[in-house]
N, C-alpha and C positions, 0 to 999 in steps of 0.2 A: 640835347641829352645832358643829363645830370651825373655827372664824375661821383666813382664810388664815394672820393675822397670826400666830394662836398655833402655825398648825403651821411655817412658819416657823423662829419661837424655837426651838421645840423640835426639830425639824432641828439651826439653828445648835446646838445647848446641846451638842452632841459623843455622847461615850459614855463611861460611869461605867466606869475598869480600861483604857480604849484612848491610848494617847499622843497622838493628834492624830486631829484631825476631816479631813485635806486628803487623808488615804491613801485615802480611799472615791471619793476624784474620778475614778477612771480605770478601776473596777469594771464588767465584764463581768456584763448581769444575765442567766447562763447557767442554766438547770434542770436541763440533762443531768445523768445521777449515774449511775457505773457501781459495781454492788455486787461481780465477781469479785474475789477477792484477789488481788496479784501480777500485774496491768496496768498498774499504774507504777510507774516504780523514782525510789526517792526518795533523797535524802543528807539528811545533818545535817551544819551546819561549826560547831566550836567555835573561838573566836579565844583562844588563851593572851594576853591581853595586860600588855605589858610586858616580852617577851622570858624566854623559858624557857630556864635552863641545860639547853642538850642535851646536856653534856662529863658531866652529872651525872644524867642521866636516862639514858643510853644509853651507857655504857664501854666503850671499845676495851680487851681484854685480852690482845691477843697479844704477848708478853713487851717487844719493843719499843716499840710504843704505850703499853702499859700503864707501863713504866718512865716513858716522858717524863710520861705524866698525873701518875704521884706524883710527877714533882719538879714540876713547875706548881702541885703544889696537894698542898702536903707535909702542912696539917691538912685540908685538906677532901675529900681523896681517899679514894676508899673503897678499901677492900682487897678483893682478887677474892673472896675464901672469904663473903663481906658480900653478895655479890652475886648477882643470879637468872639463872639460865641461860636461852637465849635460842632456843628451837625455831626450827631455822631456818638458825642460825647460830652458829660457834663465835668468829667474829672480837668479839662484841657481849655482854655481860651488864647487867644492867637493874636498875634501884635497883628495891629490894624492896617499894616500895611500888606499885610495879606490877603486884604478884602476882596482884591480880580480874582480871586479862589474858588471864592464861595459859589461860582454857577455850576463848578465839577466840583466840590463839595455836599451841594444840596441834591446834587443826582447821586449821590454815591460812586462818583468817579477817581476819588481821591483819598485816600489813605497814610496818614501822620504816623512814621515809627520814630518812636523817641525812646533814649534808653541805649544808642547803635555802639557798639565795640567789637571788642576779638580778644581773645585770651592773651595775656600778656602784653595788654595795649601797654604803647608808646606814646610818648609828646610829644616828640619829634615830627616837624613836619615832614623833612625826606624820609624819614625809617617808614610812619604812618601811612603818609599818600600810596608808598611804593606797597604796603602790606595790602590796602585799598582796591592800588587799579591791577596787581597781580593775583589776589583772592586767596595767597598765600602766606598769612604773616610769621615773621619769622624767614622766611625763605629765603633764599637768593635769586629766585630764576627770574627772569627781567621780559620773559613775554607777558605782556598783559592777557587778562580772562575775556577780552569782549575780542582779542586775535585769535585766541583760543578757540573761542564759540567760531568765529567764523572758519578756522580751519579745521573743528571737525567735524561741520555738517558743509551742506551743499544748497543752494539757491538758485532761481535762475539770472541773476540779475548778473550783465558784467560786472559790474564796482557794486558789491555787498554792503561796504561799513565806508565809511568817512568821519573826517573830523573838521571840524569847521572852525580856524583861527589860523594860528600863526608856525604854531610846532602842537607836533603829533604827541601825545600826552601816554604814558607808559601805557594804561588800559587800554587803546589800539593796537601798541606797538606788537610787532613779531613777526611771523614768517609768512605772513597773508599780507599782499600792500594794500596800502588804506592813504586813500588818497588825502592832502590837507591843502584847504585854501578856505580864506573867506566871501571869495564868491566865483563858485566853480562854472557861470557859463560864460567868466570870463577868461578862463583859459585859453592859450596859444601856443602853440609851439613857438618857439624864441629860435631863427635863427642868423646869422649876421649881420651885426648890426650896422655895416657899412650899404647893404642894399635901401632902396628906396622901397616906400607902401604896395608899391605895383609891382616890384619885383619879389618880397616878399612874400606875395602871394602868391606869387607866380613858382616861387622855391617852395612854398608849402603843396601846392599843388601837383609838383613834379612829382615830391617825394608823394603823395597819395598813389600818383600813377605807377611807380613802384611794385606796387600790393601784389602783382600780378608777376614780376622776374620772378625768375629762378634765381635763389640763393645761391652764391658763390660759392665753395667750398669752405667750410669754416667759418662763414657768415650767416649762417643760419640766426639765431640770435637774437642780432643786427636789424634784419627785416621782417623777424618776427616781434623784436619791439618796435619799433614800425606802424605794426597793426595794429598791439595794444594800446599802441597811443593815442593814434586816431578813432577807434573805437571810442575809447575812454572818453574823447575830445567831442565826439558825434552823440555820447550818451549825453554830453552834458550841454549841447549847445540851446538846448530849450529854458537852463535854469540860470538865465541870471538875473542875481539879485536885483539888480537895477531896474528891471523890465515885470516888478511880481507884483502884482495886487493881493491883496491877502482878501477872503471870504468873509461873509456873513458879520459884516460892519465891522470884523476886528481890527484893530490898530495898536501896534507895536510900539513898545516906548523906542523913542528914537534916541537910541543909544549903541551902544557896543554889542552886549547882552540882546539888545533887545534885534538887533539884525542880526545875530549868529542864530536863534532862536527862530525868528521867520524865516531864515535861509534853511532851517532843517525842516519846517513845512512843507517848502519850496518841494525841498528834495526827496520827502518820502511822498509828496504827490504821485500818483502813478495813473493819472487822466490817459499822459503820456508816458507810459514803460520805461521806467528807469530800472528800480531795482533792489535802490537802498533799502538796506532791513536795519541797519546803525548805525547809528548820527552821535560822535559826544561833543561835547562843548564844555568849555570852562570858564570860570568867575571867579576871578581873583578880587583880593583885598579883604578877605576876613579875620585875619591876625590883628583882630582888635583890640592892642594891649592898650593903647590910649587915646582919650575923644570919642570912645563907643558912642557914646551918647550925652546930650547937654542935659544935664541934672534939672535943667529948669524948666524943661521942653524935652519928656521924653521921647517926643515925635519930631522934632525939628526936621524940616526936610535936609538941612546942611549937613546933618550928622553922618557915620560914615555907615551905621549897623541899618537905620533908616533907608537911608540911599540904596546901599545894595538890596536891602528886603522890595520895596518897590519899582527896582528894577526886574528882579528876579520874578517878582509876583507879577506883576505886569505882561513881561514877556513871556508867563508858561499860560495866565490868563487867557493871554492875545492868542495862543498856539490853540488853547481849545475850543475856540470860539471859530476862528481859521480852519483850520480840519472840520470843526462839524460832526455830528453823533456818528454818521457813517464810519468814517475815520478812523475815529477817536475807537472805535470796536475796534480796529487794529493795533490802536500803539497804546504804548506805554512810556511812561518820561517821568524816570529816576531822576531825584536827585540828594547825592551824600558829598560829606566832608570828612576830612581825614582823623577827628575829632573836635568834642565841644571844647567850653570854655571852665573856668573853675567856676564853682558854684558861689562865690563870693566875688565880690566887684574889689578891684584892685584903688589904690588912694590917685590913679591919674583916668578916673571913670571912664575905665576900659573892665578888660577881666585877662587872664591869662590860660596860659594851656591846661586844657580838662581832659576831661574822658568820654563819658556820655552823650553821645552826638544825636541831631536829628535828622535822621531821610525821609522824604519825601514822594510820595509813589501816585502818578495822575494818569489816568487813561481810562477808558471804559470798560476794560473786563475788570477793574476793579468794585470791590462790593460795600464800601466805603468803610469795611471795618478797619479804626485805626489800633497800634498795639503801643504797648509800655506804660498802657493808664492804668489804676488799681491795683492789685495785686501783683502784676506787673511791673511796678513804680518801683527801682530804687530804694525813693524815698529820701529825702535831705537833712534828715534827723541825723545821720550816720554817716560820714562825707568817705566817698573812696579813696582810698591812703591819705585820707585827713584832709584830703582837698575839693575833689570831684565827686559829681555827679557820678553814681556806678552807671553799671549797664548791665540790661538784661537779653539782648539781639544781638546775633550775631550778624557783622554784616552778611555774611554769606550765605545766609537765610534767605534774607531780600533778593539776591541775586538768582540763587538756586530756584524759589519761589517761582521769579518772574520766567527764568529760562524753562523752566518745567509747566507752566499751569499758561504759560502765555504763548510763548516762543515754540513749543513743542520740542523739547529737547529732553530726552530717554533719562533717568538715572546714568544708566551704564555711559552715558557719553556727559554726564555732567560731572563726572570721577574725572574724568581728563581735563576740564575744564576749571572744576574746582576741585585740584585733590583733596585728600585727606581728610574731608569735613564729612560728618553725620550731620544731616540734612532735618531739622525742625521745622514744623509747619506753621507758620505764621497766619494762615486765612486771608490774607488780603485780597487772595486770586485763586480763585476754590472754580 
């Protein structure tokens, strides 16, 4: 028999691979499990953090914009003939390390908004990120909109949303827990570490056998996180990373990125009933004030804007290839930054903090219209507050857009989600 005392400890003692013990507090201990494929439509957000040059990611080349880029950015500008054509669109060509793109490009499954801000944008990377993952700029309230979404609709999946890294990023964060590891079927209950493998098990087992007491008086709680843990632990024990073949010949860069990316695969698979509807991730290193790129080699693989573009590209490449068309009709995978860069190259060929950012939008109900080309454009003749790229997109467009026309989420419950915004229709997902 197992002393309340030790089961307990071993409650508190956490779980071995999960960030914190306090996310299981608000755990729904649901059984439902629906096995049809294609009953929930699910996203992934990836956050570029640090601000991604979108002047360098996404080039306006119609002879007048293109003129003003190469004089803002006389070594770091690429020449049009350098550049990938843009299905979709003749105003836009695309740095070539975006090329694993082009198979949900040439389907119309992907969608370029360029132009991305919020009224009274910031430079700031803390002010911006947090105006970003809370959907509120300007604001104070510190629950993110993707906790939001989940707290105020309903699914049947026990674990709804995830994040896949190391710490839980403000757009999960709030009163829905949202579990964080980077490879969730290797979790374990963690508990003393003085037993041996065989006793271990034997202490995790006990506590399973549990499930079935009657709760002490004032331990209710106690043995009802209990439940949701192993629940949680049962949901996950078919996905680890380690044990995943990815589909239909894709392959992941083998990187950071590029397994948090196949791990969100992993996880919105539903062969076997899991659940997940959102997955984010993030990608740091784009505060590229210096080394953006070698002036002499604007491709160089070493470089740092390079680097991260064909990882990034790589790994959402690899993701649709992986899923497969079936899939891909369910998801969607955002991805934005907190803002661009200045629309001139700085003297240590880098650039500095802008405004005008670009997101990113890849999944199948997309209809490949991309936004912010033509009339739409800015435009770089006129630089915003004398530095930046303007913007013509509000992020919360993208957002609203995708929760409304994808995710099936009412007006009246995208008010709570995203307050205060009037809602413009961007077309991406009609």
């Amino acid at each position: 028999m197992v002393k309340r005392r030790t089961f307990l400890k071993a409650l508190t003692g956490g779980l071995t691979g999960l960030s914190a013990m306090p996310i299981l507090s608000g755990l729904k201990h649901n059984k439902h499990r629906v096995s049809k494929r294609g009953t929930i439509k699910k996203m992934v957000v990836l956050f570029q953090r640090g601000g991604n040059d979108g002047l360098n990611t996404l080039i306006p080349v119609t002879s007048t914009e293109y003129n003003l880029y190469r004089s803002l950015r006389p070594s770091m500008g690429f020449t049009a003939s350098a550049l990938t054509n843009v299905p979709g669109t003749s105003f836009f060509r695309m740095h070539p390390a975006l090329n694993p793109l082009l198979p949900a490009l040439n389907n119309g499954h992907f969608s370029f908004v360029h132009a991305v801000s919020y009224p009274g944008s910031d430079r700031s990377h803390f002010e911006s990120q947090s105006y970003f993952e809370t959907a509120i700029p300007g604001n104070g309230l510190s629950s993110g909109w993707l906790n939001r979404y989940l707290a105020n609709t309903t699914g049947p999946g026990l674990i709804r949303g995830v994040h896949i890294g190391s710490n839980i990023p403000q757009m999960a964060s709030g009163q829905v827990p949202v579990p964080v590891s980077n490879n969730f079927g290797r979790l374990t209950m963690a508990v003393d570490p003085a037993l041996q493998d065989a006793e271990e098990e034997a202490m995790r087992n006990n506590i399973r056998a549990m499930y079935n007491f009657t709760p002490t008086p004032g331990n209710e709680s106690v043995y009802n996180t209990g439940q949701r843990i192993f629940d949680m632990l049962d949901s996950f024990a078919t996905r680890d990373r380690e044990n995943y073949t990815p589909e239909n010949g894709a392959v992941y860069p083998d990187t950071g990125l590029g397994d948090r990316v196949m791990h969100a695969a992993q996880m919105l698979k539903d062969d076997d009933f899991l659940g997940v509807e959102v997955v984010t991730i993030d990608q740091g290193g784009y505060d590229t004030h210096a080394s953006q790129v070698n002036p002499a080699n604007l491709t160089d693989a070493d470089t740092r804007h390079q680097e991260l573009l064909t990882e990034l590209a790589g790994s959402m490449g690899a993701f649709y290839q992986d899923m497969g068309p079936t899939r891909m009709q369910d998801v969607v995978f955002m991805v934005v930054t907190e803002f661009g860069r200045r629309a001139y190259q700085n003297d240590s060929n880098g650039t500095d903090h802008g405004t005008g950012s670009l997101a990113m939008v890849m999944g199948g109900p997309l209809n490949g219209t991309h936004v912010g080309a033509d009339a739409q454009w800015p435009g770089l003749g006129s630089l915003y507050r004398g530095h930046d790229l303007g913007w013509t997109t509000d992020f919360r467009d993208i957002y609203w857009e995708i929760m409304r026309n994808h995710m099936g989420v009412n007006d009246a419950t995208l008010d709570t989600i995203i307050p205060s915004h009037a809602y413009n229709s961007l077309g991406i997902i009609t």
